[in-house]
N, C-alpha and C positions, 0 to 999 in steps of 0.2 A: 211683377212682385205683388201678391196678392194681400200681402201682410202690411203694404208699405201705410206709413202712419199711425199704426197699430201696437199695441204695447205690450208684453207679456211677461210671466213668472215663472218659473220652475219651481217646485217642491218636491225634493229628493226624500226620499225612504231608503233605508237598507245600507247592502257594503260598498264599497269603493268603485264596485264595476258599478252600480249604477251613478255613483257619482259622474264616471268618466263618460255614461251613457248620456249623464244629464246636462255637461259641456256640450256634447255633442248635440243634443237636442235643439239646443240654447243656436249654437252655429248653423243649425241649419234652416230656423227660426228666421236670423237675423237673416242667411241671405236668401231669404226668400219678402225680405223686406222689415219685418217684425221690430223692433228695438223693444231693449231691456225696461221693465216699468220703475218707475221711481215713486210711487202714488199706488192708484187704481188701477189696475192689468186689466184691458181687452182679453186676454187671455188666461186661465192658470193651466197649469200642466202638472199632474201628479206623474210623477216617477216612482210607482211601487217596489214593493217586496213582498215575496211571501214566506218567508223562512219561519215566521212567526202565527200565532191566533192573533196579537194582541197589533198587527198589522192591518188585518180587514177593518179590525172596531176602528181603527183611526184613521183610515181612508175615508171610510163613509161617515163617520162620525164629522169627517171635514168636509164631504160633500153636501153635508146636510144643513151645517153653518154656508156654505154658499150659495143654497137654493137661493133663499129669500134676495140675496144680492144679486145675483143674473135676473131673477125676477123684474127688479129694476132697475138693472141697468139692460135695455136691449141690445142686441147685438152681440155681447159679450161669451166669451164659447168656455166650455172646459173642454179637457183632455185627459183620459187616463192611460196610461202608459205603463212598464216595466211587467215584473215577473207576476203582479197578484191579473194586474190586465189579461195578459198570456193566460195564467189559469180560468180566470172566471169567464172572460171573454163578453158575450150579450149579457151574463147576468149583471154587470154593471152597471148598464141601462135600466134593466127589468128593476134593479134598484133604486136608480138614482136616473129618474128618466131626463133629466134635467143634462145631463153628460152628453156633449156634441159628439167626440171622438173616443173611441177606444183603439188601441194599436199597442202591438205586441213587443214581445224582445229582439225581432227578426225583420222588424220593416221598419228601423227608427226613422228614417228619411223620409217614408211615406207621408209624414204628419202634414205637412202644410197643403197635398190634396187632398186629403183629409177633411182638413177645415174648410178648403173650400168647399169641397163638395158638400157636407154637411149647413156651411151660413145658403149654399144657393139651392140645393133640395127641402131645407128648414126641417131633415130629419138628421138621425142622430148614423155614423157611421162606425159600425167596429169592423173593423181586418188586424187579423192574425196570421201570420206567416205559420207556418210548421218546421221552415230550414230557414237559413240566415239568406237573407235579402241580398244586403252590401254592409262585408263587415265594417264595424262603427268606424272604426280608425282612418277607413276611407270617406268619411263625412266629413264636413266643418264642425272646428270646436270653437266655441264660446269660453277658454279657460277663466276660472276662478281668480288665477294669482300670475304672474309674470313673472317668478321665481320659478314656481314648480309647473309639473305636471304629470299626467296620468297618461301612460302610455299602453296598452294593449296589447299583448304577445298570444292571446288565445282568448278563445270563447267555447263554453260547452265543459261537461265537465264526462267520462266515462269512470266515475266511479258509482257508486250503487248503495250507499251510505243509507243504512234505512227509515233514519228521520229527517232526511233531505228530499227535497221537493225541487232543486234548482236543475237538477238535470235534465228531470220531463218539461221547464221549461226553459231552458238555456240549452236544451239538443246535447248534440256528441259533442266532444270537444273537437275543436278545430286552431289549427294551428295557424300565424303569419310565417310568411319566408323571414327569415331574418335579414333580409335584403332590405326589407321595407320597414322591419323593427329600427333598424339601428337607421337608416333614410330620416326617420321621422323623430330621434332622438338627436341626429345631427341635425336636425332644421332647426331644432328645438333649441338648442345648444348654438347657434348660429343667432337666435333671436335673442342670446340673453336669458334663457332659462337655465337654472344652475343645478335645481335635482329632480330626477326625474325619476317615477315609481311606476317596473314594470306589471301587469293586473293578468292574470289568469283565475281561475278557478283552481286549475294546482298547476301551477308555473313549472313547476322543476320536470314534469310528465313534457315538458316543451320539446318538441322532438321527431315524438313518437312516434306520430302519423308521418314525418319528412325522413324517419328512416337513421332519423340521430338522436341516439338516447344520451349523447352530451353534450346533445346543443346547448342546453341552458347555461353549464358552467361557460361555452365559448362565447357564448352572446350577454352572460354577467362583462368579461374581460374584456371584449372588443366595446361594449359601451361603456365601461369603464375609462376607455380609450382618448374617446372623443375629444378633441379640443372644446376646454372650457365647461366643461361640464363638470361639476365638485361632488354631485353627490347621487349615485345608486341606490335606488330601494327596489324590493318587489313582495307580490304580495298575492295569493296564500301559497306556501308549499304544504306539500305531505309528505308525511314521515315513510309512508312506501319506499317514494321515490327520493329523496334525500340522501345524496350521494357524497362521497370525500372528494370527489372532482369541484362538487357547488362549495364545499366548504373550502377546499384549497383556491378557488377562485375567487369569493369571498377575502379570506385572507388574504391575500398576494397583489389584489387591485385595489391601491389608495380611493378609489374611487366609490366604491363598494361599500356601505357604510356596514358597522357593526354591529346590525341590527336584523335580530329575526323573529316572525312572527310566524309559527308555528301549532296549529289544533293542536293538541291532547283529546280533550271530549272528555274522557275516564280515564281513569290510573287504574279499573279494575279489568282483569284479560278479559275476563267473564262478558261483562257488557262489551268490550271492544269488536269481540266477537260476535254477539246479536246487533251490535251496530254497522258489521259487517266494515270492520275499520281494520284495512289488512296487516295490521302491527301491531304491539303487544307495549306493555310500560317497557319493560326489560331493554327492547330495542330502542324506545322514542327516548330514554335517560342516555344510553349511550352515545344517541347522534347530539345531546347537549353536552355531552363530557365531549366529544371531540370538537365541536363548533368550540367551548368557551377551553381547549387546548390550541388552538389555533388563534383563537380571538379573546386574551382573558379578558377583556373588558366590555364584551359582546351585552348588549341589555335583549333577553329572551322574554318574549309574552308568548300568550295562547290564549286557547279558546275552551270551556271546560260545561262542561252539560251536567247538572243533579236533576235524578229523578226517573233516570231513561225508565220503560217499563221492565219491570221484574229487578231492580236495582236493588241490592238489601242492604242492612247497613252493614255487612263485610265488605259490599263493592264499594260503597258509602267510603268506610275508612281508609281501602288501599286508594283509593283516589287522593283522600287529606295525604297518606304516606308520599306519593306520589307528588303532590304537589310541594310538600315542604322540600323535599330531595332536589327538584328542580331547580326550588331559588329561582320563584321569574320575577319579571322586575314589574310586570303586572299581566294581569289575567281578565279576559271577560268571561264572568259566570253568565249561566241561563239556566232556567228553569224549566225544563223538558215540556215544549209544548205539539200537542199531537197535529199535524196537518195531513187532511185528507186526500187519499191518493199514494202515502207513503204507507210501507208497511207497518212500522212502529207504531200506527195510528190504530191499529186493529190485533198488537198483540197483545196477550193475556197479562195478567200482574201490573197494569196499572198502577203506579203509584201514589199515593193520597195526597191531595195538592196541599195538606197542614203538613205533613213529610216532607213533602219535598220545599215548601219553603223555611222548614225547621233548618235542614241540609243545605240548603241556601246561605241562609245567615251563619251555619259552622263554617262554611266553605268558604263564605268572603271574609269572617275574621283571619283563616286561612293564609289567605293571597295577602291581603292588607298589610297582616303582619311582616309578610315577606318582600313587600313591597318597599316600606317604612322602614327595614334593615336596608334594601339595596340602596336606597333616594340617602339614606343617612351615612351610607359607606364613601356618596359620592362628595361630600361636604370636603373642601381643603384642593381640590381637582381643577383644572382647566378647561375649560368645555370649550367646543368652536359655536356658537350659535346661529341658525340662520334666522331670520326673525321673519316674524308671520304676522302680528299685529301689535299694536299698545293699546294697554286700557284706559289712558290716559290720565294714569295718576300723574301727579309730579309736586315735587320738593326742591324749590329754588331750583338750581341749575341741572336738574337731574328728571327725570323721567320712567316709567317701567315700561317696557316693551317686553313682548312673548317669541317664542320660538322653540325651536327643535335643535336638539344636540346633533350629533353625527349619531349616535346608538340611538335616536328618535327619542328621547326624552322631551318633556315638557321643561321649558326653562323658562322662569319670569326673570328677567335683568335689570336692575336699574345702572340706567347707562343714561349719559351726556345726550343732551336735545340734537337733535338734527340727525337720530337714527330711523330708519324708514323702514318697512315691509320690504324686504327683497333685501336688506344688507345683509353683511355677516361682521359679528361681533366676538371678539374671545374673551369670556369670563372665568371669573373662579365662585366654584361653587360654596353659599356661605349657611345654607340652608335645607334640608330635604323633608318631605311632604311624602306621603303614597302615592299619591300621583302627579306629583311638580317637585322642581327644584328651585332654587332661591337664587340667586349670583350679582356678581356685582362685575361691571363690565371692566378689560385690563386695556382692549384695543379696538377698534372701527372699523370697518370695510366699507365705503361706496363702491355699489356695482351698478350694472347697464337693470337689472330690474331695481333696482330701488326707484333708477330714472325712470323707467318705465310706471311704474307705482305715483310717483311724483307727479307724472305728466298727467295722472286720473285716467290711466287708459287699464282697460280688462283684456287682455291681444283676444282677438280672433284669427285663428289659425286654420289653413287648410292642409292637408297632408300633404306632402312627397313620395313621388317611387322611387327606386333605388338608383335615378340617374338625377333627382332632383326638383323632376318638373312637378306642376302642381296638377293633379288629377281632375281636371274641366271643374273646379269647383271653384268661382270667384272669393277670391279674398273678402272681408266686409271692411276691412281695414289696415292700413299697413301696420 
């Protein structure tokens, strides 16, 4: 164990798949010896992204706050990792020559030869894969929380989205057997985790390469299934593939919660079209009319882009149209930024970055609005809460702790002491915010992760195949 006595960090950038990358990073860290730091890290490990411009400046911007630190402290290594690593590759080095490791989206496991070989040559190593190594799921994880977890149904994305850059490095998509999806959500569900949120790049395309374009709805149902498991998420669909099978599956598994996060991008056809986004508003409003006919209580978000190139304010407004129609219960804006190597990066009509953050600010008074109706609609309601942390207020015999609804709402509670991370709690809602709600708690759950939470333990897990066993990769912990 080449790590053992050694201490490190991860610092996550980006979406959810790099979160789960960056569990796993963490997992295979540890059992290569490594423990987690509580101080000074032997190690840091950037987990990038490159969806963004405003991503590079704060990588390096943090590598550069770290020179002067490895400077003195000898020994001490960095690592850069994820989707901006995979792009830039040596020029990370040529940057910030101070960076021990570079390693890509494709070889996460590689890291700890990595460092070694890097602390015993005393030079700097990058390797990038081109195709996926060993998909993640077959690594050790380091999870975050004893409740939840992030479970992996694909990697790689075959859409062609022209302000998207994750493809060229995230490869084709590739699919797991669902053999080993639902394996590894029973192991999960056997340790005391209670929801579990499946991760593609577009989940509901699950399938496609195994020759079943509805696997997705049958693998929402059958992990719906599991003993002891409460609650189903997954995370991104597109509206392509968005079928009445996922939504009747959705609906019909108590399991399955009532929550969907779905892109938009624009509400104008025009740009959806030069965004090469194969669906139109007309279509993406109707799969919400039938999702919230199936589920009236369904909370909808998405994902919304002002500024693409050549955007006017006609597409501008059918977007605001588009959005109020929706009624989501919240949205993430962005402000079209160009990355090089995508097309959108080099098409004409650029639009002015005082426009586009003019468009910006219309557009989140927009959402806000619509936000602030749905959180105020839900006032007088019963939520089930699972709780995630407390801030630690407290007032005599009471408490506030956070959590997530079943429709994934933000819930602050004040409830009765002795509620933990990993319980679950049923309140009624007394208050609603744009993005939280207020409640006061009616009932209590202890469960096997609160104990878990209690015990001060973070599990580290290894995966299962579909008969159980654990794939030659030692446990770090029971």
């Amino acid at each position: 164990m080449n790590g053992a006595g050694r201490t490190f960090e991860v610092r996550t950038y980006g979406c959810q798949m790099n979160v789960h990358d960056s569990e796993r990073i963490a997992g295979v860290l540890e059992a290569d010896g490594w423990a987690p730091s509580s101080g000074e890290p032997d190690l840091v490990v950037f987990n990038t992204c490159a969806v963004r411009e405003n991503a590079d400046n704060r990588l390096y911007g943090n590598l550069g706050h770290l020179a002067p630190v490895k400077a003195a402290r000898p020994g001490m290594q960095i690592a850069v990792g994820g989707c901006l690593a995979q792009k830039d590759g040596a020029t990370v080095t040529t940057r910030a020559p101070w960076v021990d490791v570079v390693f890509g989206t494709h070889n996460l496991g590689s890291l700890p030869v990595l460092l070694e070989r890097a602390r015993v040559e005393g030079a700097s190593q990058v390797e990038l894969r081109e195709a996926l190594e060993t998909f993640p799921s077959a690594l050790p994880a380091r999870r975050h929380a004893a409740y939840s977890a992030w479970v992996s149904i694909s990697v790689g994305c075959n859409n062609s989205c022209t302000f998207c850059i994750v493809p060229s490095l995230r490869g084709v998509e590739r699919n797991r057997p669902m053999t080993d999806v639902l394996a590894e959500v029973g192991a999960l569900a056997a340790q005391g985790v209670l929801e579990v949120t499946l991760l593609g790049q577009n989940v509901n395309s699950y399938g496609s390469d195994l020759g079943d374009r509805g696997a997705f709805a049958t693998l929402l149902r059958r992990a719906g299934e599991i003993e002891g498991l409460e609650r189903v998420r997954f995370t991104s669909p597109h509206p392509r593939d968005f079928s009445a099978d996922v939504i009747a599956a959705m609906a019909q598994t108590p399991a399955v919660m009532p929550q969907l996060h779905m892109p938009l991008q624009s509400g104008s056809d025009r740009v959806l079209r030069a965004m090469r986004r194969s669906y139109r508003s007309a279509r993406y409003l109707q799969i919400l009319r039938d999702v919230r006919a199936a589920m009236p209580h369904a909370a909808i978000t998405t994902d919304l882009i002002v500024g693409f190139p050549g955007e006017t304010e006609a597409d501008f407004a059918q977007t605001l149209e588009v959005a109020r129609e929706a009624d989501f219960a919240a949205a993430f804006t962005f402000q079209y930024s160009p990355r090089p190597g995508t097309p959108a990066a080099s098409m004409p009509d650029q639009v002015p970055p005082a426009v586009v953050a003019e468009r910006y600010a219309r557009l989140t008074e927009v959402v806000e609005t619509t936000a602030l109706a749905q959180s105020r609609a839900q006032v007088g309601r019963s939520v089930e809460v699972l709780v995630t942390d407390g801030d630690g207020r407290k007032d005599g015999a009471t408490a506030r702790v956070s959590g997530r609804a079943r429709d994934g709402r933000l819930v602050h509670v004040d409830a009765g002491t002795g509620v933990r991370p990993g319980d679950v709690v049923d309140a009624t809602v007394t208050y609603g915010a744009p993005h939280h709600l207020v409640a006061s708690m009616t009932a209590h759950r202890r469960t096997r992760a609160g104990d878990a939470w209690d015990a001060g333990r973070t599990p580290v897990t290894a995966p299962t195949t579909a008969a159980g066993t654990l794939l030659g990769i030692p446990r770090v912990r029971p």
